[in-house]
C-alpha positions in Angstrom: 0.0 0.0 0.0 3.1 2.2 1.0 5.0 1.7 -2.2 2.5 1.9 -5.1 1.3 4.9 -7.3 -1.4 2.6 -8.3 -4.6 4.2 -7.1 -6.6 0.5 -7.9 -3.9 -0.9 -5.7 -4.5 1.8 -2.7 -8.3 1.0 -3.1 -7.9 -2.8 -3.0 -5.0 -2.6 0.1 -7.7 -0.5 1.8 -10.8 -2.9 1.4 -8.0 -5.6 2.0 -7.5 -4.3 5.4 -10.6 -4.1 6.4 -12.1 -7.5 5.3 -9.0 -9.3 6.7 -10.1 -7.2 10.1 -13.5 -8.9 9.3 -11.8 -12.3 8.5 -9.8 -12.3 12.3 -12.8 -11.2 14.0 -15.0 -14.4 12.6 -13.2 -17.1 10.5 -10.4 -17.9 12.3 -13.0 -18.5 15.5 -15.0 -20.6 13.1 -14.0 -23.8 14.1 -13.5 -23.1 17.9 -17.3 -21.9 18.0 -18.5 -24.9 15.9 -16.7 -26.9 18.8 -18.0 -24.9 21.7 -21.7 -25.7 20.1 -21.1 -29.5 20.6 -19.8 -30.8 17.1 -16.9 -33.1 17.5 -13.5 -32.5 15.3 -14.6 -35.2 12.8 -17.9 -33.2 12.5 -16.0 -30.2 12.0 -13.6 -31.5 9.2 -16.8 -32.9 7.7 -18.5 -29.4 7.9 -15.7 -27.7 5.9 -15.3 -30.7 3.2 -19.4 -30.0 2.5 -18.5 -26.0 2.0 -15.9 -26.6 -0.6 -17.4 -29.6 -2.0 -20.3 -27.0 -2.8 -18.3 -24.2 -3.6 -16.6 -25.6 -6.4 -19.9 -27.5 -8.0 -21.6 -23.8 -8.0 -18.7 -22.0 -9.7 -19.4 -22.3 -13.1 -22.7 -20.8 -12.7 -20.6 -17.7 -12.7 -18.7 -17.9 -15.7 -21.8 -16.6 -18.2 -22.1 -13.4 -16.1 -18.6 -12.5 -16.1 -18.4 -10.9 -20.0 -21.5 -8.9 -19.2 -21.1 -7.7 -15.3 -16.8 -7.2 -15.7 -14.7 -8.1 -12.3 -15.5 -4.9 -10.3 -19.4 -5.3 -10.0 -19.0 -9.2 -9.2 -16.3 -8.1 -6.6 -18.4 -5.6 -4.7 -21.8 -8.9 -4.9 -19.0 -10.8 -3.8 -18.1 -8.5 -0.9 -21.7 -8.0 0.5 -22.2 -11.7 0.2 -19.6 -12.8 2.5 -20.2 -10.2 4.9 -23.3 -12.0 5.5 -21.2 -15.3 5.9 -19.1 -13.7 8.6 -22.4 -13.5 10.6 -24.3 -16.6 9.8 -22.2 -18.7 11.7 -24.2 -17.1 14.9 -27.4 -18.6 13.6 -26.0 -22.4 13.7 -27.5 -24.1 17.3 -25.4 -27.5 16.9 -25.4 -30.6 14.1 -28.8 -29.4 12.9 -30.5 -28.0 9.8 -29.3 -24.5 10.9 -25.7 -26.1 10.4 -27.1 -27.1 7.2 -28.0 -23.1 5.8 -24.8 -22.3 6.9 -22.6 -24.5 5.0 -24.8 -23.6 1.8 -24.5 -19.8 2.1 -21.0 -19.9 3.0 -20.3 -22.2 0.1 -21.9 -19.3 -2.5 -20.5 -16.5 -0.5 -16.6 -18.1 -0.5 -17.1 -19.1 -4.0 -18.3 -15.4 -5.1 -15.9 -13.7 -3.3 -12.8 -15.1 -3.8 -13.1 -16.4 -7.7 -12.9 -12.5 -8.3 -10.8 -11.0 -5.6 -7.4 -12.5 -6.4 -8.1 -12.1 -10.5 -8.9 -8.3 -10.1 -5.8 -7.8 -7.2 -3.4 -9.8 -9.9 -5.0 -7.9 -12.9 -4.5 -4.6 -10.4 -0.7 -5.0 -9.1 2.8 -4.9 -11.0 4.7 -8.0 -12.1 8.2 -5.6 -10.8 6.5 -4.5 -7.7 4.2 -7.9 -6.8 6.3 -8.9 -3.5 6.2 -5.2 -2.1 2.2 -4.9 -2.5 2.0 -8.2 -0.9 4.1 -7.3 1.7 2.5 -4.2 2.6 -0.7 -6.7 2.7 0.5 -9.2 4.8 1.7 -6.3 7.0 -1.7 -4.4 7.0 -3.3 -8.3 7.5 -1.2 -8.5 11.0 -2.1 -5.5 12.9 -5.6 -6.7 11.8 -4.8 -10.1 13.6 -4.0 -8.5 16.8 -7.2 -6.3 17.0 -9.3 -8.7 15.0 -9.1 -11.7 17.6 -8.7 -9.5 21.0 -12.2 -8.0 20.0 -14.1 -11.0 18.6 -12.6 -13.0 21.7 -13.8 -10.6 24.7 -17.2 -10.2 22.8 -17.3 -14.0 22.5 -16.9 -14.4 26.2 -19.1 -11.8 27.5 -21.8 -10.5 24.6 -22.2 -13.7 22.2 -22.0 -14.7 18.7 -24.8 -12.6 17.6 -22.1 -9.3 18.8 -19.0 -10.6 17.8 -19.8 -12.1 14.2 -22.5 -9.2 13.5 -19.5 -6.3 14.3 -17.6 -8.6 11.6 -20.4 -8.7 9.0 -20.2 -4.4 9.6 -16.6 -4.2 9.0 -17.1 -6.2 6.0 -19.8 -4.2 4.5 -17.6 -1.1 4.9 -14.9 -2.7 2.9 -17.1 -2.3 0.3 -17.1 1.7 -0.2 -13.1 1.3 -1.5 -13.8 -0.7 -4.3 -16.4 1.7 -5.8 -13.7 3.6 -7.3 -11.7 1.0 -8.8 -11.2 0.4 -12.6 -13.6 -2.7 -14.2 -11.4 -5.6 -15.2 -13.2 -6.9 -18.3 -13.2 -10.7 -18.9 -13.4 -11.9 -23.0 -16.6 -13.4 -24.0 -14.6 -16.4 -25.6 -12.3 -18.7 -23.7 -8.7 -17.7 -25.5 -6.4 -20.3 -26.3 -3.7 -21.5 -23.8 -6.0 -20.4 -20.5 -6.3 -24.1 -19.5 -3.0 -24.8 -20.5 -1.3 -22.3 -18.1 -3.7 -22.5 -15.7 -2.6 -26.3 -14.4 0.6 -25.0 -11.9 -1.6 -22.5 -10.5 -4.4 -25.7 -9.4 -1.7 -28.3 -8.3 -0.5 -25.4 -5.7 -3.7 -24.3 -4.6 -4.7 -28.1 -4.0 -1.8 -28.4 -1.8 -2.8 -25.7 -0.3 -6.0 -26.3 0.2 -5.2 -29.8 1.7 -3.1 -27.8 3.9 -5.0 -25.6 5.4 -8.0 -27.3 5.8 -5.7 -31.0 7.4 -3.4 -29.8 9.4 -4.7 -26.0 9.7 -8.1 -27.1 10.9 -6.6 -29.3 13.2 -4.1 -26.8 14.7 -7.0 -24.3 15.6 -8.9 -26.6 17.3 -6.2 -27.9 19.3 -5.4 -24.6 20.5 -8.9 -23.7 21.2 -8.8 -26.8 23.5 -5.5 -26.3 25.3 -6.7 -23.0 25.9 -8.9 -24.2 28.1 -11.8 -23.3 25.4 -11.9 -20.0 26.1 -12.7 -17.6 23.7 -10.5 -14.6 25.4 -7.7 -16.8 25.5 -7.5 -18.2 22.3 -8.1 -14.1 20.9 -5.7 -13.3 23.2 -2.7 -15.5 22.0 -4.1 -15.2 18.0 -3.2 -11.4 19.1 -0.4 -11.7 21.0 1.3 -14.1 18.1 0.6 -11.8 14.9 2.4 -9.1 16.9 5.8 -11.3 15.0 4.0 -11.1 11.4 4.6 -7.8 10.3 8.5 -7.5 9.8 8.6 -11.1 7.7 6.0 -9.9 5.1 8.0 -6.6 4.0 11.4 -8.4 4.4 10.6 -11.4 2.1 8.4 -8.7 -0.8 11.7 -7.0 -1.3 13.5 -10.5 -1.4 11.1 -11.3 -4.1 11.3 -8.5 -6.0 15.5 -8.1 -6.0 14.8 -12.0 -7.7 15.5 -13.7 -5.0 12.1 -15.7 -5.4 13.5 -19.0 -4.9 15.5 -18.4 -2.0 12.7 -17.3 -0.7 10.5 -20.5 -1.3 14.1 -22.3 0.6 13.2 -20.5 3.6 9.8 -20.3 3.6 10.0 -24.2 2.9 12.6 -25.1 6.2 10.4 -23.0 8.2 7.2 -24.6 7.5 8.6 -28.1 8.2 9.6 -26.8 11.1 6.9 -25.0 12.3 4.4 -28.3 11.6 6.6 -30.5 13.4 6.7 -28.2 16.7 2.8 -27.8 16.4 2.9 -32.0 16.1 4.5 -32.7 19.0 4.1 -29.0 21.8 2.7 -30.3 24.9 0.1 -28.4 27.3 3.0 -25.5 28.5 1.4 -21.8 27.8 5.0 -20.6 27.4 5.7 -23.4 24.5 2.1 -22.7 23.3 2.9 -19.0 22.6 6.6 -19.9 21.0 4.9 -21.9 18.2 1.9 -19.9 17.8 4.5 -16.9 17.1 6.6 -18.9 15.3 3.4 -19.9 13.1 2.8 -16.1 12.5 5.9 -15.6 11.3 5.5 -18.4 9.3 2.3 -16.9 7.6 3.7 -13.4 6.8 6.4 -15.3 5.1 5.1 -17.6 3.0 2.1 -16.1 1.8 4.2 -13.3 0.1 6.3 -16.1 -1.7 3.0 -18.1 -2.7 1.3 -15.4 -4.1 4.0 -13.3 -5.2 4.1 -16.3 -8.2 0.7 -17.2 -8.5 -0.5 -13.7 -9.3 2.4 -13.1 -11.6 1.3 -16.2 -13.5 -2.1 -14.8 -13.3 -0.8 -11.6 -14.9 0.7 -13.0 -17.6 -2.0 -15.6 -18.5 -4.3 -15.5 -21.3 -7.7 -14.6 -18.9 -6.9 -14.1 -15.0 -10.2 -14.8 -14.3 -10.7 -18.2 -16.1 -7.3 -18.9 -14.4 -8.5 -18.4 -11.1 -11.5 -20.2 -11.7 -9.5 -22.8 -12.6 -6.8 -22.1 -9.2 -10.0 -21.6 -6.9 -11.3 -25.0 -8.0 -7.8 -27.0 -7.3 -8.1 -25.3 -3.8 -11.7 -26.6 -3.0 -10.0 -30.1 -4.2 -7.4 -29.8 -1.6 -9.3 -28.7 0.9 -12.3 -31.3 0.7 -9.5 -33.8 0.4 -7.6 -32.4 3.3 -10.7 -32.6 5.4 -12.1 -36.0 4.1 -8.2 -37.6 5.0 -8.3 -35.4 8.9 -11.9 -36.2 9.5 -11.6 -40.3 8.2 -8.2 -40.7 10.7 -9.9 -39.1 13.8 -12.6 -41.6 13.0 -10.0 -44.7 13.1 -8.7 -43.2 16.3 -5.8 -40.9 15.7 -5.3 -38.2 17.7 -5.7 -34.5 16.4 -2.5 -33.2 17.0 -1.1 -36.4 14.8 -3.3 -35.3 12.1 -1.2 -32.1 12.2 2.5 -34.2 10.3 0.4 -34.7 7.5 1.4 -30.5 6.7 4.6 -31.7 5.7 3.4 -33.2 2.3 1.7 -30.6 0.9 5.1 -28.2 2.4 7.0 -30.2 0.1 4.6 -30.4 -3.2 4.2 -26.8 -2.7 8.2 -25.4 -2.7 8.8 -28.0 -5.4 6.4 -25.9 -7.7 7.1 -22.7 -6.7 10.8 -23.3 -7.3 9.5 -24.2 -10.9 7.8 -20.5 -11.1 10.2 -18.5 -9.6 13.2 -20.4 -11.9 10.9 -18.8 -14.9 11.0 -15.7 -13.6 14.2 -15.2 -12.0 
């Protein structure tokens, strides 16, 4: 945000910040508050695999209004949409039919959302300047996850769901007003040559990630949720406490990036994730060892997303349609993650524990540096 003329790129940092304020203050208590209502982990993996199962059978339906409507309009339905997502989790009452209208609305809202977000920030930002406006995101994304979680955790604990995810669903409606003034992104009418072609690297590393984040992510979360006693102010509490280590990594690895230093940045981030998901495998109940990995998961975070998406929207950039390609990219992360969830939820059920789940991170670690080394070597 600091280091870009761009006004589209001020606009979209702005709304950026304040629907990743609106993303701390509800998603990341999504699992801990489907816990807290009675489901048990399995049911929660089982939850998420039904969202993204959904969410990537739905997608197409999009793909007829996109020539007509442009990027910027869908954006901003997108935008409302999930604000509304950030507060429906207050209506679920347990493993009920209200659980039900919840996994179906967040399914359309996720789909909507973030099928055009990353197309119109990739169509918006710089290939020469990419790891800087990331940075500044990542940065802007950690003073949001120490507010973010402190808030939603004390209004958790003493006003309820209904305050806590409704003050998210506000902050996400008022990320709407800085994406009134951005540019429209057209998207051609005809699918042009090559889209699919280019667009496979870009779904093999979202389906790692996906598989990822919803395995061993999922599992992490609720673990700490637990050994916090399930408390929502002390889970917010050390979300905030950890994201306080974020901010330095994200700005230090964008410049990396953009000097061409790309792959040594996937080396890093690579060691460090390893590392990272074997010390979340194996930390016992101490608060003190509790907060060193959460912090060093933070740091983490702020450092790897940069190098992930640093290449992915430069690929975008550069590819035939951004949009198809992200349609494309959005639907190998649905893959992951239903798989990710499936593979968690199916070992709880043959007895496993849910911090064992949490070594299955390294795989998708691995598959993931091994093809952004393959981006970054085109680039560099």
């Amino acid at each position: 945000m600091l280091y870009t003329p761009n006004q589209d790129m001020y606009r979209l940092q702005a709304h950026s910040a304040l629907n990743q304020l609106a993303i701390n203050m509800s998603a990341v208590f999504s699992a801990a508050y489907l816990l807290k209502l009675g489901l048990t982990p399995a049911q929660v993996f089982m939850t998420f695999a039904a969202i993204f199962a959904i969410r990537a059978l739905i997608r197409p339906v999009i793909l007829p209004l996109m020539p007509r409507l442009g990027m910027r309009k869908m954006l901003i339905a997108g935008t409302v949409t999930i604000a509304g997502q950030y507060g429906a989790i207050a209506l679920v009452t347990g493993y009920d039919r209200t659980l039900i209208a919840y996994i179906a609305f967040t399914a359309f809202s996720n789909m909507l959302y973030w099928t055009l977000y990353h197309p119109v920030f990739a169509a918006a930002g710089e290939l020469h300047d990419r790891g800087k406006q990331l940075g500044a995101r990542q940065a802007i994304s950690a003073m949001t996850g120490i507010l973010g979680p402190l808030a939603s955790g004390l209004l958790l604990t003493f006003a309820g769901g209904w305050a806590a995810f409704g003050a998210a669903t506000i902050v996400s409606l008022v990320s709407v007003w800085p994406l009134l003034g951005i540019r429209d992104y057209p998207v051609a009418a005809q699918t042009p040559p090559g889209v699919w072609r280019a667009a496979l690297p870009c779904a093999l590393l979202f389906l790692s990630d996906g598989f990822l984040w919803l395995c061993a992510g999922t599992a992490w979360s609720m673990l700490l949720f637990e050994r916090m006693g399930e408390r929502f102010d002390a889970y917010g509490f050390v979300l905030a406490l950890a994201a306080v280590a974020g901010g330095v990594a994200s700005f230090t690895v964008g410049r990396r990036i953009d000097l061409g230093h790309g792959r040594t940045a996937v080396m890093i981030a690579a060691i460090l994730g390893c590392a990272v998901y074997a010390m979340r495998a194996v930390v016992g109940t101490d608060v003190v060892a509790l907060l060193a990995v959460v912090a060093a998961s933070t740091v983490l975070l702020h450092f790897y997303t940069p190098t992930f998406m640093t290449a992915f929207y430069n690929e975008a950039k550069k590819a035939p349609c951004t949009f198809r390609l992200q349609c494309v990219a959005e639907t190998g992360w649905d893959i992951g993650a239903v798989l990710g969830s499936l593979t968690a939820g199916a070992l709880l059920g043959f007895g496993v524990e849910l911090q064992t789940v949490i070594w299955l991170a390294l795989i998708p670690v691995v598959a993931e540096a091994s093809l952004l080394w393959m981006l970054y070597g085109k680039r560099d």
